[in-house]
C-alpha positions in Angstrom: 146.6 161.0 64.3 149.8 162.0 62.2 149.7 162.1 58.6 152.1 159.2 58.3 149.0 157.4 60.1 146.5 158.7 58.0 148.4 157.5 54.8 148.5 154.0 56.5 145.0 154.1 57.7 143.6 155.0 53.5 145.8 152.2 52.5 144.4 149.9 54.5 140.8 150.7 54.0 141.8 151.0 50.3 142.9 147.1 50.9 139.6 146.2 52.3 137.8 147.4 49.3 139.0 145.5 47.0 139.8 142.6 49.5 136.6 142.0 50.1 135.0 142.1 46.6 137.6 139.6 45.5 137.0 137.4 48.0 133.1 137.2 47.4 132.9 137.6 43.7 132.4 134.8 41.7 136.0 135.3 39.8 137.9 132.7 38.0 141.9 131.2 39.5 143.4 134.3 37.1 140.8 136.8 38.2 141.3 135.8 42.0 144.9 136.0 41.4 145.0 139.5 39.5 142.9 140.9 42.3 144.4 139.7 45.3 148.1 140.6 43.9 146.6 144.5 43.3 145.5 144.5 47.1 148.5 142.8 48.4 150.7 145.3 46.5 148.7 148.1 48.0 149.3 146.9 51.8 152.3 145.1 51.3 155.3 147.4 49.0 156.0 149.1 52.0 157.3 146.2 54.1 158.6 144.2 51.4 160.8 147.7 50.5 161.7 147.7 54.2 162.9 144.2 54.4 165.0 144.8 51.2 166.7 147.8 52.0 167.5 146.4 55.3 169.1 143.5 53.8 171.0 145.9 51.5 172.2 147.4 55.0 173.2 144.4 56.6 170.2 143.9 58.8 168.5 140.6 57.4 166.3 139.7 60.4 163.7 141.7 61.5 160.1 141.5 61.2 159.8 143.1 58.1 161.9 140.5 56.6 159.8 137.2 58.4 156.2 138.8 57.2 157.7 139.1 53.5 159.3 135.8 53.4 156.0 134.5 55.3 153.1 135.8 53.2 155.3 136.0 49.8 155.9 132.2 49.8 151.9 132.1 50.8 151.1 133.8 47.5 153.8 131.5 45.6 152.1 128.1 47.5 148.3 129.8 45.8 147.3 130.6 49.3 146.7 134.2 47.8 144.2 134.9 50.8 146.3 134.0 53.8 148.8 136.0 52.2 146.9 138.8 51.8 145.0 138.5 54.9 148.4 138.2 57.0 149.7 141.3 55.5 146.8 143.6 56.2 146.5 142.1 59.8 149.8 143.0 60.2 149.1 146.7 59.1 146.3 146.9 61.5 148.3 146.1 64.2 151.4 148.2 63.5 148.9 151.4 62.9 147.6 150.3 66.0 150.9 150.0 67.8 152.0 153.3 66.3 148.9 155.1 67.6 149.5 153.8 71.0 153.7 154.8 71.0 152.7 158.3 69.4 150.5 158.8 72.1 152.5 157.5 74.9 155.2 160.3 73.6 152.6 163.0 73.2 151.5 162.7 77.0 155.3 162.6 78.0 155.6 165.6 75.5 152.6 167.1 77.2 154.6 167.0 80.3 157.6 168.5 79.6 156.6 171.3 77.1 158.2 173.9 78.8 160.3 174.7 76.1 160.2 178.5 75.8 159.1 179.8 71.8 160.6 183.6 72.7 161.8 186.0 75.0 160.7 189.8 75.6 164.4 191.2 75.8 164.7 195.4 76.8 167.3 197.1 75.5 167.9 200.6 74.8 164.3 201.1 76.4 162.8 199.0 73.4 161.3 195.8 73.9 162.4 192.9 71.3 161.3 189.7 71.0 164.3 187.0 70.6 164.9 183.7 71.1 165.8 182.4 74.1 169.2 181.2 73.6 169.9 185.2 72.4 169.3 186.2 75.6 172.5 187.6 78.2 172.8 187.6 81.5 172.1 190.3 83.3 169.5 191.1 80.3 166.1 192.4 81.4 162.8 190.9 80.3 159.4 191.1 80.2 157.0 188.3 80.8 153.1 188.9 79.6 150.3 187.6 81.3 149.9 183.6 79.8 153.9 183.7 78.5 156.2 181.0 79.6 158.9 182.3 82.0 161.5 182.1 79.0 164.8 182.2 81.2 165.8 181.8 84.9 166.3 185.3 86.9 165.2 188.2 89.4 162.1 189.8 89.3 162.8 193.6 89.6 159.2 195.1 89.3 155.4 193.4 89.1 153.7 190.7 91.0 151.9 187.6 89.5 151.3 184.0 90.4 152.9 180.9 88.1 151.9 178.1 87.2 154.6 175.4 87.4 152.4 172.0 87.3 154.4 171.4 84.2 157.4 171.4 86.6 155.8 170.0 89.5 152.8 168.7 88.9 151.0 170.8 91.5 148.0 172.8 90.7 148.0 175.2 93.1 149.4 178.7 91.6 152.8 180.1 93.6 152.7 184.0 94.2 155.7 186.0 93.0 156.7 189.6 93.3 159.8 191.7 93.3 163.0 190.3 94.5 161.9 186.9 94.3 163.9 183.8 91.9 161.7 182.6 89.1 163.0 180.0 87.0 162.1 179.0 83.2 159.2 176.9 82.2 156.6 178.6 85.1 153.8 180.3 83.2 152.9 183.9 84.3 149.1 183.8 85.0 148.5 187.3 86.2 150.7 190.6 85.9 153.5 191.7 84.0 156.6 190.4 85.6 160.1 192.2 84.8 163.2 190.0 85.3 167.0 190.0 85.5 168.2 187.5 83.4 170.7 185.7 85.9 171.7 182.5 83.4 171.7 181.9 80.1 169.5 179.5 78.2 172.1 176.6 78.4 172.6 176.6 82.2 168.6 177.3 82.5 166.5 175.3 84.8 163.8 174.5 81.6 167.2 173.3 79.6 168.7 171.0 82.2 164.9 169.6 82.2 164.3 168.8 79.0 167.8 167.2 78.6 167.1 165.2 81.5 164.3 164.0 80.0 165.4 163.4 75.7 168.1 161.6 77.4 166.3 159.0 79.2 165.3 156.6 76.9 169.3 156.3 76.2 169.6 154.4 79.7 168.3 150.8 79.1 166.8 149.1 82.3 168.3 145.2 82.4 164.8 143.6 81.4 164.5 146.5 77.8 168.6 145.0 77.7 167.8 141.7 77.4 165.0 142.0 75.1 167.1 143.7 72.4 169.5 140.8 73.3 167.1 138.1 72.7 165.3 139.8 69.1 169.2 140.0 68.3 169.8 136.3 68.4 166.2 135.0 68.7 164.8 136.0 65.1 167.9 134.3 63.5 167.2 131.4 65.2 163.6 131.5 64.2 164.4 131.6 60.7 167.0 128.9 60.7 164.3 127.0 62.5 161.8 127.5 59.6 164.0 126.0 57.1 164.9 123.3 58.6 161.1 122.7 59.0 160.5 123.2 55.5 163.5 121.0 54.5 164.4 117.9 56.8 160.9 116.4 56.9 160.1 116.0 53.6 163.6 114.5 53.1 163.6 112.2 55.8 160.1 110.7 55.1 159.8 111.5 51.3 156.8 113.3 51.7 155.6 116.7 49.1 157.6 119.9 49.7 154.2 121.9 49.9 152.7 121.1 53.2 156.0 121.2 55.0 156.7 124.9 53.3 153.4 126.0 54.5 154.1 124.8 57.8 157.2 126.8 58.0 155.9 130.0 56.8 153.3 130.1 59.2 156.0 129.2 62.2 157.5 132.1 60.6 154.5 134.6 61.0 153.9 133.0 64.4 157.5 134.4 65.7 157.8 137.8 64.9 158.7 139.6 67.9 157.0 142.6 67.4 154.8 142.1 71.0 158.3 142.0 73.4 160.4 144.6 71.3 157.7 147.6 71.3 155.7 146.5 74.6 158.6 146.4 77.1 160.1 149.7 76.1 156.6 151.2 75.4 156.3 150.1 79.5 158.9 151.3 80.9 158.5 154.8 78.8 154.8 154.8 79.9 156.4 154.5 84.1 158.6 157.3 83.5 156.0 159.4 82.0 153.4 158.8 84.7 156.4 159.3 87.6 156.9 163.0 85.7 152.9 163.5 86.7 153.7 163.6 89.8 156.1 165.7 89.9 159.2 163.0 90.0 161.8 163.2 87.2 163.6 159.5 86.8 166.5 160.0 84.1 166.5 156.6 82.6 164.4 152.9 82.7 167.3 151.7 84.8 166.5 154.0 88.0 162.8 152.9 87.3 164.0 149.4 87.8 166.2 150.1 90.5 163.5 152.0 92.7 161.1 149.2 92.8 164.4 146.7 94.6 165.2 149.5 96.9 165.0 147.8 100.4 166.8 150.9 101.9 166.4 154.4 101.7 168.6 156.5 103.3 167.6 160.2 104.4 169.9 163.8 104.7 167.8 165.7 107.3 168.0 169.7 106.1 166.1 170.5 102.9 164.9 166.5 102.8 163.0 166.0 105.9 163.0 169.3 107.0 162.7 172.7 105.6 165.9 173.8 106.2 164.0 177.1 107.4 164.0 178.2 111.0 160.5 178.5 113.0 159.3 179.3 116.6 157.9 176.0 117.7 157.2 176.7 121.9 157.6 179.5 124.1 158.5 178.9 128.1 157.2 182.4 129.4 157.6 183.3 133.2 155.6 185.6 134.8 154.5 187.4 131.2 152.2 185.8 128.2 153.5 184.3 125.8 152.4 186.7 123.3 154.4 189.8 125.9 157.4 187.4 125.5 157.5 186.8 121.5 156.9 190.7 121.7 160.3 191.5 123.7 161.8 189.0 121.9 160.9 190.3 118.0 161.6 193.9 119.5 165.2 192.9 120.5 165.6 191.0 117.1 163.9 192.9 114.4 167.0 194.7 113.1 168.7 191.5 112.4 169.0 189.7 109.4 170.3 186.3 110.6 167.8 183.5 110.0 167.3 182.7 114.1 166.3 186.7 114.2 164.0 186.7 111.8 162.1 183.4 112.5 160.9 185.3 116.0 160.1 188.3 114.2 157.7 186.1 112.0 156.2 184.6 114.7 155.3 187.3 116.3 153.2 188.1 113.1 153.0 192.1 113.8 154.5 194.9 113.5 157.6 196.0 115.6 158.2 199.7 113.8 155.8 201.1 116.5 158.4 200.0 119.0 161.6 202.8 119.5 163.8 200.7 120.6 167.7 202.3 121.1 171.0 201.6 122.3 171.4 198.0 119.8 174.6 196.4 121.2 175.4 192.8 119.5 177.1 190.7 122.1 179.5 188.6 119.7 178.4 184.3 121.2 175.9 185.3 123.2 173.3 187.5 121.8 171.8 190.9 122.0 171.3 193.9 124.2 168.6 196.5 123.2 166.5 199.2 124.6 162.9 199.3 124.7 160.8 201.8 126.5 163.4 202.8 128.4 163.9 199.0 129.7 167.0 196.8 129.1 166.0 194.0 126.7 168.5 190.9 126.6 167.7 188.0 123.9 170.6 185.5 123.7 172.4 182.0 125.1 172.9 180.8 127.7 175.8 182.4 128.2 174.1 185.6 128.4 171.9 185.2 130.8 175.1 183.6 133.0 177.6 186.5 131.9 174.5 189.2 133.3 174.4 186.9 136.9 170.3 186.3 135.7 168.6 182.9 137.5 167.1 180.9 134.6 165.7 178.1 134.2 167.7 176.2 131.3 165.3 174.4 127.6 166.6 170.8 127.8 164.6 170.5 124.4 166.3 170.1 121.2 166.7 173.0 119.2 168.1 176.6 119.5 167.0 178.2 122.5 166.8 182.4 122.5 166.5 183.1 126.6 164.6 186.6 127.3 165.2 189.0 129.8 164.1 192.5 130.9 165.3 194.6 133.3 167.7 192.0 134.7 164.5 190.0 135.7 164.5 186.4 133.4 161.2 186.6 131.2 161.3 183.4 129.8 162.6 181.3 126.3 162.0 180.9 123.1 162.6 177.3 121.2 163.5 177.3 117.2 163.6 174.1 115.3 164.3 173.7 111.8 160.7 172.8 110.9 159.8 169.2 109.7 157.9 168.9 106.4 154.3 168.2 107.0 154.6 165.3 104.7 157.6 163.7 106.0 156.2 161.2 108.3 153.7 160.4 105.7 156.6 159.3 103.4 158.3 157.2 105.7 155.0 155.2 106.8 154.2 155.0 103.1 157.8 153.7 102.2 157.4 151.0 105.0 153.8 150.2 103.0 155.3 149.9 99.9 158.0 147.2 101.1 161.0 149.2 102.4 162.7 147.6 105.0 165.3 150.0 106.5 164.4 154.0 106.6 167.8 155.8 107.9 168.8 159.2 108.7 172.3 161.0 108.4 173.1 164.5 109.4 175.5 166.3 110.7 173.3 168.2 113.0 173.5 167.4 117.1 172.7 164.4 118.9 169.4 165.8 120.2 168.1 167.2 117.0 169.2 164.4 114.8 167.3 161.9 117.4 164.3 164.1 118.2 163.6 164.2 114.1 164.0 160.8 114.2 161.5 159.8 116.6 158.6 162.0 115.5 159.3 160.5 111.8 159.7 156.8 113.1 162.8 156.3 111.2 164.5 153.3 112.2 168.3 154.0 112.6 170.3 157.3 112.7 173.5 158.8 112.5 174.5 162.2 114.1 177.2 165.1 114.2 178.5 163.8 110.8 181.1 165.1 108.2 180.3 164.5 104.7 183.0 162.2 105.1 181.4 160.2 107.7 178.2 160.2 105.6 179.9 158.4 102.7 181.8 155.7 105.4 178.2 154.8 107.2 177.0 154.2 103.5 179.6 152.0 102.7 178.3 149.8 106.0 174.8 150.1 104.9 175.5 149.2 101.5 177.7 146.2 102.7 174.0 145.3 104.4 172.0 145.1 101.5 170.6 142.3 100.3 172.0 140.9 97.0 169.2 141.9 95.0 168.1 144.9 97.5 169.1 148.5 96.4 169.9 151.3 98.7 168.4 154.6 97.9 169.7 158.3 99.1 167.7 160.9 99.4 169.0 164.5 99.8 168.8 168.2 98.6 171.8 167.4 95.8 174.1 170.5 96.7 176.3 169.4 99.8 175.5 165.5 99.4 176.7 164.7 95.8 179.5 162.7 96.9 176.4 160.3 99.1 174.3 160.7 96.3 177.2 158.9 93.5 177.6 156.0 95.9 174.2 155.0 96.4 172.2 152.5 94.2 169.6 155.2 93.6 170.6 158.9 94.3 167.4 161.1 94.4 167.4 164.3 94.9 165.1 167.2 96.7 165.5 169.3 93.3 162.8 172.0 94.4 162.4 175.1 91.6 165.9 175.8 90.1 168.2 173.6 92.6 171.3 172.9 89.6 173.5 170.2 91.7 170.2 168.3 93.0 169.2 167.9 88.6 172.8 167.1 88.0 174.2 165.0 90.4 170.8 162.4 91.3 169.7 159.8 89.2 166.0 160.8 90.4 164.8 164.4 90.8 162.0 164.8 93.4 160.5 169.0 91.3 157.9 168.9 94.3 160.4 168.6 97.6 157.8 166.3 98.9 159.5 163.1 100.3 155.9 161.6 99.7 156.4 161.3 96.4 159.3 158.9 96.6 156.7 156.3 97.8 154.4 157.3 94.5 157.9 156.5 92.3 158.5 153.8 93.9 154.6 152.3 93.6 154.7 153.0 90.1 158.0 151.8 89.4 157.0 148.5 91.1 153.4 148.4 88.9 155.8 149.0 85.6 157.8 146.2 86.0 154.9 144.0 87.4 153.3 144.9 83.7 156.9 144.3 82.1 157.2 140.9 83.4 153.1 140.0 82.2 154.2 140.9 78.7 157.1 139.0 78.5 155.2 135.7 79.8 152.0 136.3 78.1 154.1 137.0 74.7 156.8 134.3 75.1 153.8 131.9 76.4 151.7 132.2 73.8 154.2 131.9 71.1 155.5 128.8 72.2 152.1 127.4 72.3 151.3 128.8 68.7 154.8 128.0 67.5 154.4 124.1 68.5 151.2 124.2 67.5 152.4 125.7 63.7 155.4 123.3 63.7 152.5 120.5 63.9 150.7 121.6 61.1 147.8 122.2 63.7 147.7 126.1 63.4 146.8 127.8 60.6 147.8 131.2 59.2 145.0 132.9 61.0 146.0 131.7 64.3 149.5 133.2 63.4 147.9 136.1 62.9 146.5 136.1 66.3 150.1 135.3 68.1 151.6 138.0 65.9 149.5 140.9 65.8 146.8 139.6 68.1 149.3 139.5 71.3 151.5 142.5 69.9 148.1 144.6 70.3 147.1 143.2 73.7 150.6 143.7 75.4 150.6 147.4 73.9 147.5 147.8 75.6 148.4 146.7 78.5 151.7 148.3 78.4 150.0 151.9 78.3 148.6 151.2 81.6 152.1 152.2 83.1 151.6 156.1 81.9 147.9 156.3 84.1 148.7 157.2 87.5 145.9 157.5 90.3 144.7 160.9 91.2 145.8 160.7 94.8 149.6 160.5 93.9 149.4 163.2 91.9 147.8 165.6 95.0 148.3 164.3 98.3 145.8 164.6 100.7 147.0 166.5 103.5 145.2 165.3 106.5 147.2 161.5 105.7 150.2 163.8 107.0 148.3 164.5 110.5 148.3 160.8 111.3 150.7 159.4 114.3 154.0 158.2 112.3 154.6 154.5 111.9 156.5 153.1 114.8 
């Protein structure tokens, strides 16, 4: 509880105690006056002071204004209880309400607090601590075992494993050692990590982040648009309403003033809007603080809103639905094993540094120094020529194997295919894929769950890859062979397809698809550990790379606005009720203070449900991505 709390929480027990004594004590009408005037000062100077310097300001109608003019003219009609009764009700629930906003923004805080206190700067072989934004590039520092990686860079020397739930929300520790990228906001766990600065604090990964994030509430979502539009003309309205009440009846039928008055002050205390103005925002805050569990950073309530129409969601294929990393996936020996063939093949390979190379080389898992292989000739389009043993080793294309005159027997998979022979006799092939994400047919069967009703690829990759990804994800159209160009036309025509209400959603890893990514409804991004475009350019930043998680944003966006749409009816609903009922001369001031405070307190309530999120999005189970893929 904050102090400010605190203050409010004394003054309102302070209120009690003399409340009640007041109340019971056999006191005379001066006594009773005197008594309940102290307490109503106590509880009630600070809103009165509100409402007046607002009207000094210009702004004449807000709550602060209705509960003074309200429980004011109670005291003035010698209905010194209601008054004061009203007012401390009132307290209660606004301590209440700012309890429950304070800790909505401390578990959002809790989240994001990755901002770095210091850096461990070397220079001149003495270390210095600084603050971050001091820091150059190209600066060396040191980060301690339980420090927060301060800024983005190299690690020259030490290894270690980070934490980065605060980034991703995963729990698992990543290993780190020399030569790897860390970014800022990871906490070093282990050993003593020493880095190469490689940006400065501004352009860090922890600083884009935490913009992202201060600047989220500035990007309204339609339904938190309209209630700031309706308080703006609604309360006015209210008030006008309330002196007509007070006014035209006992004109027109000659009766007292006093019943009538009464009547309108409690119509008054009855409308406050307090229950729509700090529920709806409070929900939507609440979604995108439980989205940033999981590892998904939305940038305003407006994507929230957004992701829960999307009716489409359009996929790039490298770094979205595959790793964008090159892996052995089947080996066609002849006449050898398989584990012979991986062997010639990693032998003929293992002094290359291009990705195709060095994918066999890993999946032959063991050591090739023992090999003395000699006479390396690269064979510009076709391959490689090496020997081993004493043997001629060839590991190439097609055109290889053709250009030597060796019989073959030709992959008609998809892929890249790395053909093996050894002394002029063919050995066999190796297939390389660009691997699939384990979770990526999990996310498309859960987007179908969760009400999407178009899943679409576009890549500029082959025929055969694009429609062999396709098919083992059960995506439901695809484009292939396409320019960035292209990809912006075919989302034009998909766009063009969407439903009126519908949103189209694009997901992709942010660096080569910006231009996809600004036409879409929704752009969401792959954003991984440190990727700059992917923060910059998407509405929606998935930290984990896990397309699962789109379904988990999308589920929660879709439970925030279900929880959005129940405050707005229950408030509205039972203030009408009340308010008819007050207009009457049927409800009293207590049952004002029920629709005021009473509702305010049970949409806040229910408005904090948004921020819990269910331990299973948080950590997927991996053996749902093992399951045959919808379609």
């Amino acid at each position: 509880m904050t102090k400010k709390q605190k203050k409010q929480l004394y003054r309102i027990l302070t209120s009690i105690l003399i409340f009640l004594p007041v109340l019971w004590l056999p006191l005379n009408e001066t006594g009773k006056f005197i008594g309940f005037l102290v307490c109503y000062a106590v509880i009630g100077w600070d809103i009165i002071w509100k409402a007046v310097t607002n009207i000094l300001h210009g702004q004449v109608f807000d709550e602060n204004f209705l509960m003074t003019v309200a429980t004011v003219g109670a005291m003035c009609l010698g209905d010194y209880k209601e008054g004061v009764a009203v007012m401390l009700f009132y307290q209660v629930g606004e301590l209440f309400q700012s309890y429950a906003v304070s800790k909505s923004r401390r578990s959002i805080a809790g989240l994001m607090d990755i901002r770095p206190d210091y850096a461990n700067v070397v220079r001149d072989g003495k270390e210095t601590r600084v603050e971050p934004d001091e820091v150059l590039v190209g600066d060396v520092i040191l980060v301690k075992p339980g420090e927060r990686i301060p800024l983005d860079g190299i690690v020259l020397e030490g290894s270690s494993t980070l934490d980065t739930s605060a980034l991703t929300g995963e729990s698992m520790p990543r290993e780190t050692g020399a030569g790897a990228e860390v970014i800022s906001g990871c906490i070093n766990q282990t050993g003593t990590l020493r880095i190469r600065v490689s940006r400065p604090y501004g352009e860090s990964t922890v600083s884009k982040i935490l913009d992202l994030v201060e600047n989220a509430s500035s990007k309204k979502s339609k339904s938190e648009a309209f209630i700031t539009r309706f308080a703006r003309y609604y309360t006015p309205s209210v008030v006008a309403a309330a002196a007509l009440l007070a006014i035209l009846p006992p004109l027109i039928t000659g009766q007292a003033f006093a019943p009538w008055i009464h009547r309108a002050l409690t119509f008054l205390v009855i409308s406050c809007p307090c229950a729509l103005v700090i529920s709806v925002p409070l929900s939507f805050f609440g979604g995108i603080g439980g989205a940033s569990k999981c590892g998904v950073l939305i940038k305003g309530s407006n994507y929230l809103e957004a992701l829960a129409k999307a009716e489409t969601v359009v996929f790039d294929k490298t770094g979205t639905l595959t790793k964008g990393s090159f892996a052995v996936t089947r080996c066609y020996p002849r006449g050898i094993t398989g584990e012979r063939l991986l062997e010639l093949a990693a032998c003929a390979e293992k002094d290359s540094n291009h990705p195709i190379s060095r994918s066999i080389v890993r999946a032959y898992g063991k050591n090739t120094e023992q090999f003395t292989v000699s006479d390396v000739q690269e064979i510009p389009g076709h391959g490689i020529s090496v020997t081993l043993n004493g043997e001629n080793v060839l590991a190439g294309n097609a055109k290889l194997m053709k250009s030597r005159k060796i019989t073959f027997q030709p992959v008609k998979e998809a892929g890249t295919v790395v053909y093996v022979a050894e002394d002029g006799k063919y050995r066999g092939a190796v297939l390389i894929e660009d691997e699939i994400k384990e979770d990526a047919a999990f996310a498309v069967r859960e987007l179908k769950k969760a009400g999407v009703q178009k899943t679409v690829m576009l890549t500029g990759d082959t025929k055969a890859v694009g429609e062999k990804v396709a098919g083992k994800l059960g995506l439901d159209l695809v484009y292939t062979e396409l320019l960035p160009a292209d990809k912006v036309a075919h989302m034009e025509e998909l766009l063009a397809r969407t439903s009126e209400k519908g949103r189209l959603a694009f997901v992709g890893d942010g660096i080569n698809d910006a231009p996809v990514l600004a036409r879409a409804d929704i752009g969401i991004a792959m954003g991984g550990l440190g990727s700059d475009a992917a923060i910059e350019a998407a509405d929606i930043v998935i930290m984990t790379d896990e397309p699962s998680k789109i379904a988990a944003a999308m589920r929660i966006s879709r439970k925030t606005l279900a929880i959005v749409r129940q405050n707005i009816v229950f408030a509205l609903g039972v203030k009408a009720v009340v308010l008819l009922l007050g207009a009457l001369g049927i409800a009293s001031m207590w049952a004002a203070v029920f629709a005021d405070v009473g509702v305010a307190v049970i949409a806040i309530l229910n408005a904090v449900r948004a921020l819990r999120v269910p331990k299973e999005e948080k950590v997927l189970r991996k053996e749902n991505f093992r399951e045959a893929p919808a379609g």
